[in-house]
N, C-alpha and C positions, 0 to 999 in steps of 0.2 A: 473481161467478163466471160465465164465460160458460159457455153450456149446447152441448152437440152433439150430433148425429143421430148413433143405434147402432141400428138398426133402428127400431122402435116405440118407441124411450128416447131421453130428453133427459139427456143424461151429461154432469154434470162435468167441465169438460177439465181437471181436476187430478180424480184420485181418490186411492183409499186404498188399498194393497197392506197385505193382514193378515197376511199370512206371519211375523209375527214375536208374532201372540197366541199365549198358548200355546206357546211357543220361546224368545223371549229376551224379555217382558212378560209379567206376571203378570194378571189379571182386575182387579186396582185402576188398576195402569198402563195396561191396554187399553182399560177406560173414559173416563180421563183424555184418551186418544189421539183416539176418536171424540167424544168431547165436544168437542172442540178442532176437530177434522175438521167437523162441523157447525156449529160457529158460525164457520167459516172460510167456508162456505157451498162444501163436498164433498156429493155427493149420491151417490156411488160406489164402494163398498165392493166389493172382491175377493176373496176368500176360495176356503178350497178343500178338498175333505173328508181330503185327503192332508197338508194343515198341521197338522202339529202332531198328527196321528194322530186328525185328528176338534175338537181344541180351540178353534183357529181358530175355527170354524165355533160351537160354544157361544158362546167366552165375547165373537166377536160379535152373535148372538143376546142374549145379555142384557144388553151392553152399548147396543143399541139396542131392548129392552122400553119399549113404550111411546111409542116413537116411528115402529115402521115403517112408516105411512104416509108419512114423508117422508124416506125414502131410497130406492137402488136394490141391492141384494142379489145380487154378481154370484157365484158359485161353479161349479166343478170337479167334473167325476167321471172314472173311468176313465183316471189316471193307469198306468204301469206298477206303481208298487211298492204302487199300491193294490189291486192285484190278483193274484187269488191261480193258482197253478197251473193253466192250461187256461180261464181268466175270460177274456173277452173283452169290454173297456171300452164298443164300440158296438152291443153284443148287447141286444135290446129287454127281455128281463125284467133285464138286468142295470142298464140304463137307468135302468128302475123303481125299482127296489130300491134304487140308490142315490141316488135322489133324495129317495124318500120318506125314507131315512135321513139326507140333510142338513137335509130340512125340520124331523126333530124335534130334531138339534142345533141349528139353528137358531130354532127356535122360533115356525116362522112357518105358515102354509098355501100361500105362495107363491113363487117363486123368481124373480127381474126378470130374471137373465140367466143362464142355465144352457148352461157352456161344457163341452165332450169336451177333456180334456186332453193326450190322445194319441191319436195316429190309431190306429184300428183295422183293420190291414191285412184282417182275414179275415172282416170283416164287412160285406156290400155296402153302402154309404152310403144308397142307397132303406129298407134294415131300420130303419137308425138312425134318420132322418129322420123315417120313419112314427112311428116310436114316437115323439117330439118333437113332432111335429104332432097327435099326440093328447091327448099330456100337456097341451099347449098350450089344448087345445077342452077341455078340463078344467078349466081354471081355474088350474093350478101352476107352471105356469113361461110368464114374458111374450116370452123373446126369446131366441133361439139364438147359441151361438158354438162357433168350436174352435179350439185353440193346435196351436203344431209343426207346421201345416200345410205340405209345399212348395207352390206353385204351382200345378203339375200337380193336385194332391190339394184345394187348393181348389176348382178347376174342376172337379174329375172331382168333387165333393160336391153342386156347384152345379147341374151338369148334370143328376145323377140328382135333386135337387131338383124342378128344371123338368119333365124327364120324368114323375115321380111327380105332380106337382102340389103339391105342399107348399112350404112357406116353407123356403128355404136357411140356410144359415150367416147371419146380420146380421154377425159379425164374425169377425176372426182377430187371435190373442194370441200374439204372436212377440217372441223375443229382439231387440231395436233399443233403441242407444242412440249417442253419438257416437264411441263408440269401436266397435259391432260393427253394422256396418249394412249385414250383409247381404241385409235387404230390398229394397233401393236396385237391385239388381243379379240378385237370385235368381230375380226374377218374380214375386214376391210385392206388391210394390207397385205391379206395372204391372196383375194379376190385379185387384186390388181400385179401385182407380180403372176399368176398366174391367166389373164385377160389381156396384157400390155397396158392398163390403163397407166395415164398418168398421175400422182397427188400432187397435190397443190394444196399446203396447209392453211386454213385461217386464224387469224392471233396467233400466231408463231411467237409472238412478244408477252400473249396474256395481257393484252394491253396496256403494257409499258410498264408490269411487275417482275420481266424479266432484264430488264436494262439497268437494272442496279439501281432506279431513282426511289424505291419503293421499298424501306428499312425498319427492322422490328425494332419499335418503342419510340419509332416516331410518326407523326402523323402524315398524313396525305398532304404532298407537298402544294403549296397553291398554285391554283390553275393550271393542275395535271388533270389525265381526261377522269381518275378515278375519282379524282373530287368532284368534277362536274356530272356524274354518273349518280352521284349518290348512291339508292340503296341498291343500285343494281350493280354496286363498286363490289358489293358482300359475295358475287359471282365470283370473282377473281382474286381477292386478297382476304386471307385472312390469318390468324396469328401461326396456326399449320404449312401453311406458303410462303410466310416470312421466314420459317426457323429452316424451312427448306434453301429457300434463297441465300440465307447467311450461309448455310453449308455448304452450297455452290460460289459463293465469291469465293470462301476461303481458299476452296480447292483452286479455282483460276487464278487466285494470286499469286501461288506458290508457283503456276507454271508461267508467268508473265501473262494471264491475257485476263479481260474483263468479263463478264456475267453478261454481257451483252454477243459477245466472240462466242462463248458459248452455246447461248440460244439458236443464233443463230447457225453456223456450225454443224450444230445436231442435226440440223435440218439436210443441208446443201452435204454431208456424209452420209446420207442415206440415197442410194440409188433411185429409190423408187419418187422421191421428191423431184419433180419440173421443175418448180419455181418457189420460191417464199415470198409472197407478197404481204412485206413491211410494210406498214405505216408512216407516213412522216407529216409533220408539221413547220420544216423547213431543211435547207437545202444543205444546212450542218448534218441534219438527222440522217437525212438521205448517202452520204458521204459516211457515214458512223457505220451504218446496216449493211453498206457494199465491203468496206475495209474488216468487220467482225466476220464476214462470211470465209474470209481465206484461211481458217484456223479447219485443218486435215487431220479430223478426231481419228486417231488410231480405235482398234477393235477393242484393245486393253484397255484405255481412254472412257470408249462409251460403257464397258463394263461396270468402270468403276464412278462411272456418272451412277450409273444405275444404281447402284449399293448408296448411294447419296439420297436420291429421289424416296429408295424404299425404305430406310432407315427411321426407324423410331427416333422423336423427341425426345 
């Protein structure tokens, strides 16, 4: 497994998206999951204190007892909906407080990569920072990130970093995958190639409309997570993303590899990409998302992905 720079960490360029411990995997099947995950040679686990209402966050704490010296532990706070009336996600005792509170779900004394989940418009980014850069001189959390960022909002984090003198952002965790990559274009990826930040995409899979299970004229396959979504399945599939998709198998069959090789791929061929934290629901899936990443898209390659993606029905 090749390793990448995330600040201060050597990350897995395949990691492990937990969002589904505690949600659709039980504690027997989430150990199964990271058991699988580690002897794949994954070093990078995501998680977040809003999964699963806190579960997440357990029952991967104890699915990795006893081994945390050889992972990386990356986790969430200050999501919106994990906040309550008048809280303010980048507020320093609020920082606190919920850190220390993933640590004892988690079960650990330290935290490898502790991301803000949502910007905090009303709280000046110097506040936040401080507080991080102490927790940091404390011994609990190794390396900072934040998701949702725009552009603007990374720099202007970055900025008051430098100003302050503290360590900035190491990374940012944004929606990109082949189907929504508005990073490309947003200023987000011109921001971080010139910052050193790291990306770290979320739904790199589109949640599981990029693995080929997901086919135009037939329906949602039972008890995949789009059926269980229901109408907020209409976010990610629709008859425009199918016809896409058939055009992307076609092309990867011709070269021997699957619409899953690809997705991911895309990802792990882009320098600016840390890690891809995949999803899984067991220790097959996990073993599929390691094996599709070793596919080295030529420049021609991703080109001609592209003329795929933008191409009229």
């Amino acid at each position: 497994m090749e390793l990448r720079a995330l600040g201060a960490l050597q990350v897995s360029a395949v990691g492990l998206g937990c969002n589904n411990f505690g949600m659709r995997i039980d504690v027997e099947q989430t150990a199964m999951v990271v058991d699988a995950a580690i002897e794949a040679g994954i070093n990078y686990f995501d998680t977040a204190e809003s999964y699963g209402q806190g579960r997440s966050e357990e029952m991967l704490g104890s699915a990795l007892r006893g081994r945390r010296e050889q992972v990386l532990i990356a986790t969430k706070w200050g999501h919106t909906i994990s906040l309550a009336d008048g809280e303010r996600g980048g507020e320093p005792a609020q920082v606190r407080r919920r850190l220390e509170a993933s640590l004892a779900r988690l079960g650990t004394g330290y935290i490898d990569h502790f991301q803000l989940h949502r910007p905090d418009p009303l709280t000046p980014p110097e506040e936040t920072l401080g507080c991080l850069e102490e927790l940091r001189a404390e011994g609990k959390i190794r390396e900072i990130g934040c998701t949702h960022f725009t552009a603007d909002e990374l720099v202007g984090s970055h900025d008051a970093a430098v100003a302050k003198g503290v360590h900035p952002y190491a990374s940012i965790q944004n929606h990109y995958s082949l189907l929504t990559r508005a990073p490309e274009t947003d200023g987000v990826f011109a921001a971080c190639e010139r910052l050193g930040v790291a990306f770290v995409p979320y739904f790199p899979l589109e949640a599981g409309l990029l693995t080929g299970k997901y086919r135009a004229g037939a329906g949602l396959p039972s008890g995949s997570r789009l059926e269980a979504w229901g109408s907020r399945a209409t976010a990610f599939i629709d008859d425009a993303k199918l016809a896409v998709v058939e055009r992307l198998i076609a092309w990867c069959a011709l070269r021997g590899h699957s619409l899953l090789d690809l997705a991911l791929s895309w990802q792990t061929s882009n320098p600016l990409v840390a890690s891809v934290i995949a999803g899984a629901t067991s220790p097959e899936q996990v073993r599929a998302n390691v094996a599709a990443a070793g596919w080295a898209l030529s420049a021609d390659e991703r080109v001609e992905v592209h003329g795929l993606l933008i191409q009229d029905g």
